[in-house]
N, CA, C and O atoms as a MOPAC input file, in Angstrom:
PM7 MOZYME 1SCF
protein

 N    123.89900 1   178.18600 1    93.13700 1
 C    124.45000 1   177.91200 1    94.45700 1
 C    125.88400 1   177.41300 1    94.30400 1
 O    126.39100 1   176.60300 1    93.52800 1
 N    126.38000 1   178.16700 1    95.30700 1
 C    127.97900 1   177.36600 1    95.45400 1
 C    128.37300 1   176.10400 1    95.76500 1
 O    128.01200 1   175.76200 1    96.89100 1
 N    129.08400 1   175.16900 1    95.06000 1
 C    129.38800 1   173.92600 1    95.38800 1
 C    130.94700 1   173.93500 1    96.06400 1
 O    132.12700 1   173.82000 1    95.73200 1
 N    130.06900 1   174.16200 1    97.28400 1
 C    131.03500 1   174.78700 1    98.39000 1
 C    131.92700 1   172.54700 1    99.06700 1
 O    132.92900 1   172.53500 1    99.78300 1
 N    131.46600 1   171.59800 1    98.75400 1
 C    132.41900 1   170.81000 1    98.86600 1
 C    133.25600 1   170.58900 1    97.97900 1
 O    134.18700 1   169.88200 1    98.36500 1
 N    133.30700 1   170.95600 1    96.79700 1
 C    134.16800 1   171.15600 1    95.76400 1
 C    135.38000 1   172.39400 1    96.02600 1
 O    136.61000 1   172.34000 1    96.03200 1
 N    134.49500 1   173.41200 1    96.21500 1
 C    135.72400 1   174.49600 1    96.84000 1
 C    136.51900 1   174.23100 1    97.89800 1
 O    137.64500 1   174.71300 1    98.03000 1
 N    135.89300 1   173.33800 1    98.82000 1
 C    137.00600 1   172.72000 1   100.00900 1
 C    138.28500 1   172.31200 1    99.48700 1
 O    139.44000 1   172.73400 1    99.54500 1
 N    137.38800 1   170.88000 1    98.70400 1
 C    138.76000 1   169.83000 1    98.64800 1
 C    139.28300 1   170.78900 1    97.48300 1
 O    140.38700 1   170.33100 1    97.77600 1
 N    139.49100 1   171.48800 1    96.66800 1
 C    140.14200 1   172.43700 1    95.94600 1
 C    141.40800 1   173.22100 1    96.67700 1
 O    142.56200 1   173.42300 1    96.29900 1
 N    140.64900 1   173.59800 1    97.96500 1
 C    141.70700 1   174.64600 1    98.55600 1
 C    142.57400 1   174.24200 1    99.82600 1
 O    143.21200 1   174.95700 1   100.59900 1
 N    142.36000 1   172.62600 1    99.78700 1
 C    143.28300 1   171.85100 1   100.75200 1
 C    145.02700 1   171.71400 1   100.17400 1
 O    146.04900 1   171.76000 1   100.85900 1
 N    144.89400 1   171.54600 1    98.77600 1
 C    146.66500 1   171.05700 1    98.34600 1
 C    147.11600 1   172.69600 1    97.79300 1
 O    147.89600 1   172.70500 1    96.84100 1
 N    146.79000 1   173.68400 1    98.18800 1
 C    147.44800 1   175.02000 1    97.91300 1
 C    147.65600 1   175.30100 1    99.35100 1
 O    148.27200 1   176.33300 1    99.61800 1
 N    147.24800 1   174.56200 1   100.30800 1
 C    148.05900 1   174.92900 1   101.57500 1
 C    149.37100 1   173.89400 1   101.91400 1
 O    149.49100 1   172.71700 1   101.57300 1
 N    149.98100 1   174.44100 1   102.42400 1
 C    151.40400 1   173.91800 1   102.56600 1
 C    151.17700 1   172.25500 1   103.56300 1
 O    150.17600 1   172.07700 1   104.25700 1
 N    151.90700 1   171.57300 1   103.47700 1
 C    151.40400 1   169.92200 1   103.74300 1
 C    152.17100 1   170.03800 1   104.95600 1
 O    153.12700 1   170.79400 1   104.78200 1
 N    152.10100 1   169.55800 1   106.14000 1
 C    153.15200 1   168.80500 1   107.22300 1
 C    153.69600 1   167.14100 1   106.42900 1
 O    152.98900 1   166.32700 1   105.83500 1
 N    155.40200 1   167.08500 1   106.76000 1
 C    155.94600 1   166.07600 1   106.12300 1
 C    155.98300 1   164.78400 1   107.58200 1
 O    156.15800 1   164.86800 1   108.79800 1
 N    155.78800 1   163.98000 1   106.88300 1
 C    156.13300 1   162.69100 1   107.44200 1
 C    157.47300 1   162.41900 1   107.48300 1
 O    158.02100 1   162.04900 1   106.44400 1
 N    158.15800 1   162.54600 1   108.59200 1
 C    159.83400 1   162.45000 1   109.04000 1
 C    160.07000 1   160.61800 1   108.34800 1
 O    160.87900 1   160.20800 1   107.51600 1
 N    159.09000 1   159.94500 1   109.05100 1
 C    159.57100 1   158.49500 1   109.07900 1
 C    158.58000 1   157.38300 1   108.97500 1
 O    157.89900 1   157.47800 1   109.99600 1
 N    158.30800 1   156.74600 1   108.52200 1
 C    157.07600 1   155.43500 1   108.61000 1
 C    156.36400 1   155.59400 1   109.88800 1
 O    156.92500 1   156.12400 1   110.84700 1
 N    155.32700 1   155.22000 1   109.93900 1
 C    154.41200 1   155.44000 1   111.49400 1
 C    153.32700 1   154.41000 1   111.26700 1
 O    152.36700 1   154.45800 1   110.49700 1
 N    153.90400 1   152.96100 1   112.57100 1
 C    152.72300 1   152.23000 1   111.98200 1
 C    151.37800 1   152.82700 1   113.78600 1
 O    151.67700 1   153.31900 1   114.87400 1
 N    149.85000 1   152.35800 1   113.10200 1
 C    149.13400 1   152.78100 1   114.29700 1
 C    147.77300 1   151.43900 1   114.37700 1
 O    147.50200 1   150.48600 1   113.64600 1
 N    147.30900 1   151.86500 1   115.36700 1
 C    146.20800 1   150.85200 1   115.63900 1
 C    144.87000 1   151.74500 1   115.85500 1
 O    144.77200 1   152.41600 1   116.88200 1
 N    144.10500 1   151.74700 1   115.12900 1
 C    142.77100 1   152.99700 1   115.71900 1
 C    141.89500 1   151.82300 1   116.08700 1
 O    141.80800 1   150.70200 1   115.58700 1
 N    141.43800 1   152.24100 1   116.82900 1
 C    139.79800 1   151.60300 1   117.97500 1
 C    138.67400 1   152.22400 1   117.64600 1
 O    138.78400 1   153.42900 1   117.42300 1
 N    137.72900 1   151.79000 1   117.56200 1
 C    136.31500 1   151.77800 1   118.27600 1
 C    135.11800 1   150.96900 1   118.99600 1
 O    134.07500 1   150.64600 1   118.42800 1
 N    135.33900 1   150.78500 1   119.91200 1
 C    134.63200 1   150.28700 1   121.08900 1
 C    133.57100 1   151.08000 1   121.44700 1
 O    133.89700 1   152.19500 1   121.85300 1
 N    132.45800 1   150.84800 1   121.41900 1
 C    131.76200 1   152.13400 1   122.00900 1
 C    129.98200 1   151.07700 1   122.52000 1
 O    129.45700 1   150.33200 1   121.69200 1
 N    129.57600 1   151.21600 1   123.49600 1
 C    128.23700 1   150.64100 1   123.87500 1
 C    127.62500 1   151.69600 1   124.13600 1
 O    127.96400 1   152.60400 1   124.89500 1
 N    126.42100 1   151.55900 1   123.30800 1
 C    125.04400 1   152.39900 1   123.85900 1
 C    123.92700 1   151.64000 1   124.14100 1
 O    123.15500 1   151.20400 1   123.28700 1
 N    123.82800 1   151.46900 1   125.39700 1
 C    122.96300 1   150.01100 1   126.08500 1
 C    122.79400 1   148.82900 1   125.24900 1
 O    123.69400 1   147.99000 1   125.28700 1
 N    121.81900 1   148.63600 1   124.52600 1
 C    121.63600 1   147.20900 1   123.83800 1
 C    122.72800 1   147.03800 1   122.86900 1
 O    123.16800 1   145.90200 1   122.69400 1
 N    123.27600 1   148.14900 1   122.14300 1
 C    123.61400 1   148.11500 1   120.75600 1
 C    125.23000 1   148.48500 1   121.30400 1
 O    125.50600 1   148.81200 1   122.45900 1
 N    126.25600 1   148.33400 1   120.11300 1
 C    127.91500 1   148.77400 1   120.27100 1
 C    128.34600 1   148.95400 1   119.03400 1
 O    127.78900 1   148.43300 1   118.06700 1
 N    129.51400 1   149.80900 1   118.93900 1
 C    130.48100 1   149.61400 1   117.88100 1
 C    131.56300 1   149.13900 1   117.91200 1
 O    132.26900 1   149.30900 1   118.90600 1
 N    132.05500 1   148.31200 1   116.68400 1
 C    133.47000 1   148.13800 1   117.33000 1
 C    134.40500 1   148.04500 1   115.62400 1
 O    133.93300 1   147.41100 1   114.68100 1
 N    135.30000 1   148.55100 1   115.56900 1
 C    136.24700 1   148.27900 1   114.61900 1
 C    137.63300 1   148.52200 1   115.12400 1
 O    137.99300 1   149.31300 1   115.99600 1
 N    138.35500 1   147.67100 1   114.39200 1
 C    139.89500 1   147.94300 1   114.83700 1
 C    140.76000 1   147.86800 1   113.41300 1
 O    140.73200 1   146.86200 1   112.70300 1
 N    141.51600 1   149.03100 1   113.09400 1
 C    142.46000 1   148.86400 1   111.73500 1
 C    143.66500 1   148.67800 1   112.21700 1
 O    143.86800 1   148.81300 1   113.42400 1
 N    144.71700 1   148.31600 1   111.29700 1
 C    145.75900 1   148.78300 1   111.71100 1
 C    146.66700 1   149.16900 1   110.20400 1
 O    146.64700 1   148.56100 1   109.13400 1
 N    147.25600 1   150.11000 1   110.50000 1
 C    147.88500 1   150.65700 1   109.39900 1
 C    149.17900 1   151.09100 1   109.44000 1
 O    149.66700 1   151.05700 1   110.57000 1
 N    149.88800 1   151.48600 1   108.57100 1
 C    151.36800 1   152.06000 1   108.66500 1
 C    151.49100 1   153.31400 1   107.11900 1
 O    151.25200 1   153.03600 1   105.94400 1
 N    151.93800 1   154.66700 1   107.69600 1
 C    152.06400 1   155.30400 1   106.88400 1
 C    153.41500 1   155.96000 1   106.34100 1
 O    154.35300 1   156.08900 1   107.12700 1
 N    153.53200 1   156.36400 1   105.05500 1
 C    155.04900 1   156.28900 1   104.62800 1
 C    154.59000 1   157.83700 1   103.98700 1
 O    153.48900 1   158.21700 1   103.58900 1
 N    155.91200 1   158.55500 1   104.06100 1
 C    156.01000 1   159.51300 1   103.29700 1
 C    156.11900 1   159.40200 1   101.93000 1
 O    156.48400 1   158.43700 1   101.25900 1
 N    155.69100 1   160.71000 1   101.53200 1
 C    155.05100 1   160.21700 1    99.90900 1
 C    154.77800 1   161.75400 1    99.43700 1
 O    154.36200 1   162.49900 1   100.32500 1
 N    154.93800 1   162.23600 1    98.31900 1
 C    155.03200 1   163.60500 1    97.29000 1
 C    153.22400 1   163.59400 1    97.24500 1
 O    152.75800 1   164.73300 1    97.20800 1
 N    152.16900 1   162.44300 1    97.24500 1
 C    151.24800 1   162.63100 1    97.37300 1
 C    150.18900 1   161.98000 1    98.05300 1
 O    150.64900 1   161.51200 1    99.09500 1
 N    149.03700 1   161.74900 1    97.94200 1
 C    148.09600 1   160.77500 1    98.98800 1
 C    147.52700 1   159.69900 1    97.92600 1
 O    146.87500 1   159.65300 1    96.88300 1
 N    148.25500 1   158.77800 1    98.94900 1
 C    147.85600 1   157.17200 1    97.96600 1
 C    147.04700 1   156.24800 1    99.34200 1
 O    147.30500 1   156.33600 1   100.54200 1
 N    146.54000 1   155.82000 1    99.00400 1
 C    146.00000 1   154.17600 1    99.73300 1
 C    146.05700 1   153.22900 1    99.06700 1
 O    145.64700 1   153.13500 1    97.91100 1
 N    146.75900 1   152.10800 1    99.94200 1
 C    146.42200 1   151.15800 1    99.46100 1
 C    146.10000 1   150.05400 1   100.61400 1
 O    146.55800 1   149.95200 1   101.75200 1
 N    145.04200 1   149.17600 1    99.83500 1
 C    144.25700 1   148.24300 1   100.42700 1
 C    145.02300 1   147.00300 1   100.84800 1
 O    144.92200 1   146.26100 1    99.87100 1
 N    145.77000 1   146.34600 1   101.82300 1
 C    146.16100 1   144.61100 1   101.90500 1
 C    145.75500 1   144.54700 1   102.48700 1
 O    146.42400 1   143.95200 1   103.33200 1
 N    144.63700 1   144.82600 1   102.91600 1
 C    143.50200 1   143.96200 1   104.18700 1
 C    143.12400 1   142.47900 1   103.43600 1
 O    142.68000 1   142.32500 1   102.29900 1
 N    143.43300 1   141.48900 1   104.40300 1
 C    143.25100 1   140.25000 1   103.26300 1
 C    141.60200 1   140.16000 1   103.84900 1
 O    141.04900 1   139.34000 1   103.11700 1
 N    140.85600 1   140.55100 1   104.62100 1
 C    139.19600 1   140.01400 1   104.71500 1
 C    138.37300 1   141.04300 1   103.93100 1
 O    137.32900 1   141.55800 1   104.33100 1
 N    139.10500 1   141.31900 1   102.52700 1
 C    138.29100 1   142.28900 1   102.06000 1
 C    136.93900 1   142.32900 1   101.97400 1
 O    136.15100 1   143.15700 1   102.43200 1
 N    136.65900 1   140.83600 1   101.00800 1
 C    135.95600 1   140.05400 1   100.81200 1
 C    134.94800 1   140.26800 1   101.77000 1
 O    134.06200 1   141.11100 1   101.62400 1
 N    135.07700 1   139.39200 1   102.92700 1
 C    133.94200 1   139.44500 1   104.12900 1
 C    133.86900 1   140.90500 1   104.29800 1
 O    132.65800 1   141.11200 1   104.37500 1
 N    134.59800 1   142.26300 1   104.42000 1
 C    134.03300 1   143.05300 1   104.62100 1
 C    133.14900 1   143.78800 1   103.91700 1
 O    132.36900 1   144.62400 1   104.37300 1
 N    133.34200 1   143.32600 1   102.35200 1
 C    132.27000 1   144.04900 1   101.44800 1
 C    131.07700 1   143.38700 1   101.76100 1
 O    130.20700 1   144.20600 1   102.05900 1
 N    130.56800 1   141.83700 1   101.82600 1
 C    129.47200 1   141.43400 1   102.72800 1
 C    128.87600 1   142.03400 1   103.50700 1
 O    127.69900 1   142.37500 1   103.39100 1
 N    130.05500 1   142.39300 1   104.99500 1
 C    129.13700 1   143.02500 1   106.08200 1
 C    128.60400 1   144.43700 1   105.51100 1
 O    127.73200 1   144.97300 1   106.19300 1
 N    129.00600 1   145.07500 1   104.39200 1
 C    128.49400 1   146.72300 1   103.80900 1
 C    128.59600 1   147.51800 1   104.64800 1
 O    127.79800 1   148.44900 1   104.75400 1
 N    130.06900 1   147.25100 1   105.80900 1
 C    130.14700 1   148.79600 1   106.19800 1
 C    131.42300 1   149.69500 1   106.13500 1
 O    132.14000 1   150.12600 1   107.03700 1
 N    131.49100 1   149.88200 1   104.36100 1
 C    131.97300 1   150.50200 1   103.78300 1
 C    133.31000 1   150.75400 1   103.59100 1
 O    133.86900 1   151.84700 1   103.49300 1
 N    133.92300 1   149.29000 1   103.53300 1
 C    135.17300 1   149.55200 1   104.03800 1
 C    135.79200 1   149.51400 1   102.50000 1
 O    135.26100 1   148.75500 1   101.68900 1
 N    137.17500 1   150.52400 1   102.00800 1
 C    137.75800 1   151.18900 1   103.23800 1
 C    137.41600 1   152.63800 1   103.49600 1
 O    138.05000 1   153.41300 1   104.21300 1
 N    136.29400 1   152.89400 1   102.78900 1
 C    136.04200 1   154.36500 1   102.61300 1
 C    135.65100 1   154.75700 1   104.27400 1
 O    136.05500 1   155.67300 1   104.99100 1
 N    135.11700 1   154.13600 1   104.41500 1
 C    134.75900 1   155.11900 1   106.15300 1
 C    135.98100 1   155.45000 1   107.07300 1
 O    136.05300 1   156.47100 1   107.75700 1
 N    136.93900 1   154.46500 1   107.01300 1
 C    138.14200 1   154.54000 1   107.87100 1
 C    139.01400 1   155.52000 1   106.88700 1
 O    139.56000 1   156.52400 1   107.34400 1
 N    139.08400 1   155.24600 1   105.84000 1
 C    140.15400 1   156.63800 1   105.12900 1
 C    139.08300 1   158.12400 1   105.07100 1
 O    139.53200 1   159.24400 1   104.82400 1
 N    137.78400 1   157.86500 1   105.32200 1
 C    137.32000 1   159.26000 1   105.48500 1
 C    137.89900 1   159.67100 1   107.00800 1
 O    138.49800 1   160.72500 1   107.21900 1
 N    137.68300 1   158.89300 1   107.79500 1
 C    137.84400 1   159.00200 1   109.23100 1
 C    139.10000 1   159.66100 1   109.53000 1
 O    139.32700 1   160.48800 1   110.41400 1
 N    139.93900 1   159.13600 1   108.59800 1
 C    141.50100 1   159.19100 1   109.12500 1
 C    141.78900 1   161.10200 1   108.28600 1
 O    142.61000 1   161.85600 1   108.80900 1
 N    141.27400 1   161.38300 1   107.48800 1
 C    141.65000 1   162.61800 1   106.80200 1
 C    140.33000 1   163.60900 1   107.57600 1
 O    140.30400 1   164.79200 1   107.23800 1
 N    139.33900 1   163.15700 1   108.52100 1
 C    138.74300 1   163.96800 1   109.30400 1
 C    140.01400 1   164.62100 1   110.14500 1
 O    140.10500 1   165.84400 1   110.25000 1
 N    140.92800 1   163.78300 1   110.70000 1
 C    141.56300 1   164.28000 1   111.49900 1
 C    143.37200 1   164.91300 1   110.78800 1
 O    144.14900 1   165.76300 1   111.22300 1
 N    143.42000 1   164.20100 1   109.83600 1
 C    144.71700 1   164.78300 1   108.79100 1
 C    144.31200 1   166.18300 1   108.30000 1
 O    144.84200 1   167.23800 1   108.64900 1
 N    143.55700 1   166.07200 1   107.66100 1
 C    142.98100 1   167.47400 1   106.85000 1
 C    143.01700 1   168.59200 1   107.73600 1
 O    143.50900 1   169.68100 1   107.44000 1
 N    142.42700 1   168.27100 1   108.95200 1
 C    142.39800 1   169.66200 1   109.75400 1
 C    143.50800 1   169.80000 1   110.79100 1
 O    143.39800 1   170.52100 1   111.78300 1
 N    144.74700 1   168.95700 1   110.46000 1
 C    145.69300 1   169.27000 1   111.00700 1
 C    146.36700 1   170.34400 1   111.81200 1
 O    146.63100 1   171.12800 1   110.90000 1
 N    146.89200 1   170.99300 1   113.06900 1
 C    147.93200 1   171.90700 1   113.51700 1
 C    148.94700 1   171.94800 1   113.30900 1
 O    149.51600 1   171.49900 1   114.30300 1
 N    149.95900 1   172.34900 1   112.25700 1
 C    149.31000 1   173.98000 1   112.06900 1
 C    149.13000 1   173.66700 1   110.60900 1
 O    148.92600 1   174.82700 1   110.25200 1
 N    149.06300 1   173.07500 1   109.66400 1
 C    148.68100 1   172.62600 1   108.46000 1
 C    148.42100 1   171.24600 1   107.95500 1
 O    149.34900 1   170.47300 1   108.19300 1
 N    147.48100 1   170.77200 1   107.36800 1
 C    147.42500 1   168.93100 1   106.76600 1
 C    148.56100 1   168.18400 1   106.77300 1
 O    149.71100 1   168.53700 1   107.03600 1
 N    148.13500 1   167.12000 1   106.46000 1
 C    149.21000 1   166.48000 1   106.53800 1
 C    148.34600 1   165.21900 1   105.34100 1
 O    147.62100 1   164.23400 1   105.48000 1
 N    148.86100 1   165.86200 1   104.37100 1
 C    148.18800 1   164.64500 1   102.92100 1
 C    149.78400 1   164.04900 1   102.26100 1
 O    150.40700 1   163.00400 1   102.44400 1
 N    149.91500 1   164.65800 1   101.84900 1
 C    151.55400 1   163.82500 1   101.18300 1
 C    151.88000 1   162.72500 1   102.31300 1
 O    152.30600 1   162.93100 1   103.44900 1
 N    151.53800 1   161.39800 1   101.64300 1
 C    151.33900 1   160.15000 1   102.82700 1
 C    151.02800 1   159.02900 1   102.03200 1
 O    150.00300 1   159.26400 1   101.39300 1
 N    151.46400 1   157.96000 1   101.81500 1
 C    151.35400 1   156.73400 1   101.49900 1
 C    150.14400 1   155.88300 1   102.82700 1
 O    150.37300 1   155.46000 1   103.96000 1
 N    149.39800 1   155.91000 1   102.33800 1
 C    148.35600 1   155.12800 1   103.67900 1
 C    148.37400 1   153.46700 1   103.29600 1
 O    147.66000 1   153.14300 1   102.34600 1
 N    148.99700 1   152.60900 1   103.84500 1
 C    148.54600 1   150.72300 1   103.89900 1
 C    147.65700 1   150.31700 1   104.81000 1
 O    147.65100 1   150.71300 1   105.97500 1
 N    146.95400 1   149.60100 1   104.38000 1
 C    145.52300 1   149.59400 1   105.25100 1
 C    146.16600 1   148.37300 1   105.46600 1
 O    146.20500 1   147.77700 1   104.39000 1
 N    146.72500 1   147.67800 1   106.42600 1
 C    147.07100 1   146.34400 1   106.37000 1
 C    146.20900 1   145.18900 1   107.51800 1
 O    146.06000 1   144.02300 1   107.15300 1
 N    145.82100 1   145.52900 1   108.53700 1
 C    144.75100 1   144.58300 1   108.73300 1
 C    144.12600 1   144.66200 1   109.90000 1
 O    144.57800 1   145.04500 1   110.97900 1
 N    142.48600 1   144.07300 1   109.48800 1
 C    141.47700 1   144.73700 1   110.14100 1
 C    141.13300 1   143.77300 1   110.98000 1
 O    141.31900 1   142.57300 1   110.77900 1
 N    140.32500 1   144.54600 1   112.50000 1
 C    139.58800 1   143.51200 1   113.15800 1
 C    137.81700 1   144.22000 1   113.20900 1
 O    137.48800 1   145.39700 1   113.35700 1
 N    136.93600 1   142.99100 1   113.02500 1
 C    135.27900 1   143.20700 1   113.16600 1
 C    134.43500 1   142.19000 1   113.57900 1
 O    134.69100 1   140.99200 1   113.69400 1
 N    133.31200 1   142.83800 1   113.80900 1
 C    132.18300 1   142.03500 1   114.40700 1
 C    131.03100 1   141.93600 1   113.14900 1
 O    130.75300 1   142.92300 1   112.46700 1
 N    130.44300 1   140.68300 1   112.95700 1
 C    129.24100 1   140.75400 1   112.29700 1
 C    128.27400 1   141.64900 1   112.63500 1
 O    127.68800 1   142.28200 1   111.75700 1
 N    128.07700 1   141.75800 1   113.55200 1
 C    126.61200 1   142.92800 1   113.95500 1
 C    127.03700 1   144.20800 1   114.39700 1
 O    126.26500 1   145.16600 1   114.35400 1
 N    128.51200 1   144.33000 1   114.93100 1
 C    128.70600 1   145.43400 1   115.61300 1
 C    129.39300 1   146.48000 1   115.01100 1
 O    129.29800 1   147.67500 1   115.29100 1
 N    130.18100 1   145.89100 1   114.06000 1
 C    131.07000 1   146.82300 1   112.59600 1
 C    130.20000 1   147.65800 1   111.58500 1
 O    129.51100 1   146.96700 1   110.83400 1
 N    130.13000 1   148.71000 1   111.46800 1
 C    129.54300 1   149.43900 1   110.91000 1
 C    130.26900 1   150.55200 1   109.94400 1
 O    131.49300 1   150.47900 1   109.83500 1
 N    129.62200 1   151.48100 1   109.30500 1
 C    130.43700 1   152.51500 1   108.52500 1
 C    130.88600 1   153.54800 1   109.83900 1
 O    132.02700 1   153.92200 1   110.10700 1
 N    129.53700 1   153.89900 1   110.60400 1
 C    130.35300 1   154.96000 1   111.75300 1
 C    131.95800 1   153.79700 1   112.38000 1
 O    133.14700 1   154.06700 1   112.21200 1
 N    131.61500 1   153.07700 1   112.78800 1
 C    132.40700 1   152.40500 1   113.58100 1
 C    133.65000 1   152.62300 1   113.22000 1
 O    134.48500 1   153.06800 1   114.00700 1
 N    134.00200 1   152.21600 1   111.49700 1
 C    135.20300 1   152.29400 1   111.20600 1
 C    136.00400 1   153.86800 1   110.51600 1
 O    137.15500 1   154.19400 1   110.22500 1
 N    134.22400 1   154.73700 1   110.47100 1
 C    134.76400 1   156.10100 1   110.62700 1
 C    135.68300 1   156.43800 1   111.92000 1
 O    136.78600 1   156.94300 1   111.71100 1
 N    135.23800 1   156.16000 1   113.33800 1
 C    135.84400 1   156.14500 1   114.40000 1
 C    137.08000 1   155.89300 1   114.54700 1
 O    137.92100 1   156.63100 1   115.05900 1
 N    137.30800 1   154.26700 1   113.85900 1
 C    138.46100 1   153.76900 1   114.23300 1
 C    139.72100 1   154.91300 1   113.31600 1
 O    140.87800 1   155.11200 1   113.68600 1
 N    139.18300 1   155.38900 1   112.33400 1
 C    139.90200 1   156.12300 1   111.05600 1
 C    140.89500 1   157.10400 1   112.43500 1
 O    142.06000 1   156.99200 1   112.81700 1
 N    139.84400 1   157.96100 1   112.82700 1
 C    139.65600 1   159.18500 1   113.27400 1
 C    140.80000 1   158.67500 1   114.42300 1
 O    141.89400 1   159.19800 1   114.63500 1
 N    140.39100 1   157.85800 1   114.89100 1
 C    141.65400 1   157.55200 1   115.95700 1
 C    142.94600 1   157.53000 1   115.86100 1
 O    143.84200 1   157.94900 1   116.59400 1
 N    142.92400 1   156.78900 1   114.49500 1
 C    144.36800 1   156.34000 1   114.14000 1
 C    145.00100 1   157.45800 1   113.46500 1
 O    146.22600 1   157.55200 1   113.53400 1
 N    144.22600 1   158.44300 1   112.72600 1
 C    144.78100 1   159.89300 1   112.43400 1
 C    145.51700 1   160.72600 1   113.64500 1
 O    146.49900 1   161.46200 1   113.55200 1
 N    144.63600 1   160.33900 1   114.97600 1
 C    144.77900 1   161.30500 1   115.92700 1
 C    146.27800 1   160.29000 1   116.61600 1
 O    147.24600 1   161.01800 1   116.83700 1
 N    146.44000 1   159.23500 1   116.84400 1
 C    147.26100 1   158.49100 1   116.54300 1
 C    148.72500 1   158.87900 1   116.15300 1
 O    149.66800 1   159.18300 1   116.88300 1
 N    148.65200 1   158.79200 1   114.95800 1
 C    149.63000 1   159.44700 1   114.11500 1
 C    150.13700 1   161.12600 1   114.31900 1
 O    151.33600 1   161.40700 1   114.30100 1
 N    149.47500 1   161.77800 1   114.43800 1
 C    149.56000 1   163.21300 1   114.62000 1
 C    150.57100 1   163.19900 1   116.38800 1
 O    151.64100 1   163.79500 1   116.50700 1
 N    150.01600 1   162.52800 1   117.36000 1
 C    150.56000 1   161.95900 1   118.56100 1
 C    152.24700 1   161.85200 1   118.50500 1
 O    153.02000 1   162.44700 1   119.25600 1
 N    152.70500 1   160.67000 1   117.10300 1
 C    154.00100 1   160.73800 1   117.16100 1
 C    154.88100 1   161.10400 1   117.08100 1
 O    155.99200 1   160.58200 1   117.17600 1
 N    154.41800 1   162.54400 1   116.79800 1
 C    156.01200 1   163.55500 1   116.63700 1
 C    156.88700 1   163.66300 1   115.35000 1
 O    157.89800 1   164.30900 1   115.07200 1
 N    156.11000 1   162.78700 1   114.68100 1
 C    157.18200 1   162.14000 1   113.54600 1
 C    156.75400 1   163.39200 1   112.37200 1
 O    156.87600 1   163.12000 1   111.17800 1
 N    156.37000 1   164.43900 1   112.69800 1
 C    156.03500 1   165.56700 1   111.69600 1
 C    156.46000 1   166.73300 1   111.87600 1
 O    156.66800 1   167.16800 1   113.00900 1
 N    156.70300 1   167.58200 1   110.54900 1
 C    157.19400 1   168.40200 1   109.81200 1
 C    157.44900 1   169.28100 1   108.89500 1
 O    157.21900 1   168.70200 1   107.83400 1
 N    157.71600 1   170.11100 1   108.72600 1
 C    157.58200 1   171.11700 1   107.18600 1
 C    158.33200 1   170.57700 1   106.47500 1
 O    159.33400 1   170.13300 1   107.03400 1
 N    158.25200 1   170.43000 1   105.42800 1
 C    159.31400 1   170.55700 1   104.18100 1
 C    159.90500 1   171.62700 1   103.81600 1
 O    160.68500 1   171.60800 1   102.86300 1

């Protein structure tokens, strides 16, 4: 069988990248109630142009967030390249990502949650105009 997620991320950096003109800082949300239960995460980040895709972590509640186990920062940088990766009219990976600081709830912060907030702040970014071919 084909290990067809391997062939993905393979055939993402042979397509041509959209450039980041200028720094772009953003705020992604997730708020969301489904009667008893909610989500909520809030990041905030700033991204820099860059030859390739880096993250880096200064969230200073790292700590408490590895406690709560919802997965941070992997859910929000998956979140955020849900919406980079499938970019119009091509990705947009050549990007310095700073995760610089988060807001959460003990019960209500979750891995979807801060998938959400990712996804926002991608869609966010894509919003500002600040992109380009090389």
């Amino acid at each position: 069988m084909k290990d067809y997620l391997r062939l993905w991320a393979e055939g993402w950096p042979k397509r041509d990248s959209m450039l980041l003109a200028a720094p772009v800082s953003v705020i992604g949300e997730r708020e969301k109630h489904f009667g008893p239960r909610s989500e909520f995460a809030k990041i905030q980040l700033t991204m820099y142009p860059s030859s390739s895709f880096e993250v880096v972590d200064a969230v200073a509640e790292r700590v408490e967030l590895e406690r709560l186990g919802a997965g941070w920062p992997e859910s929000a940088i998956f979140g955020l390249l849900d919406v980079l990766m499938l970019a119009e009219p091509d990705p947009l990976y050549k990007v310095r990502v700073v995760l610089e600081k988060v807001w959460y709830h003990d019960v209500d912060s979750s891995w979807n949650a801060f998938r959400h907030a990712g996804r926002d702040a991608g869609r966010k970014i894509i919003q500002t105009g600040k992109l380009g071919h090389g």
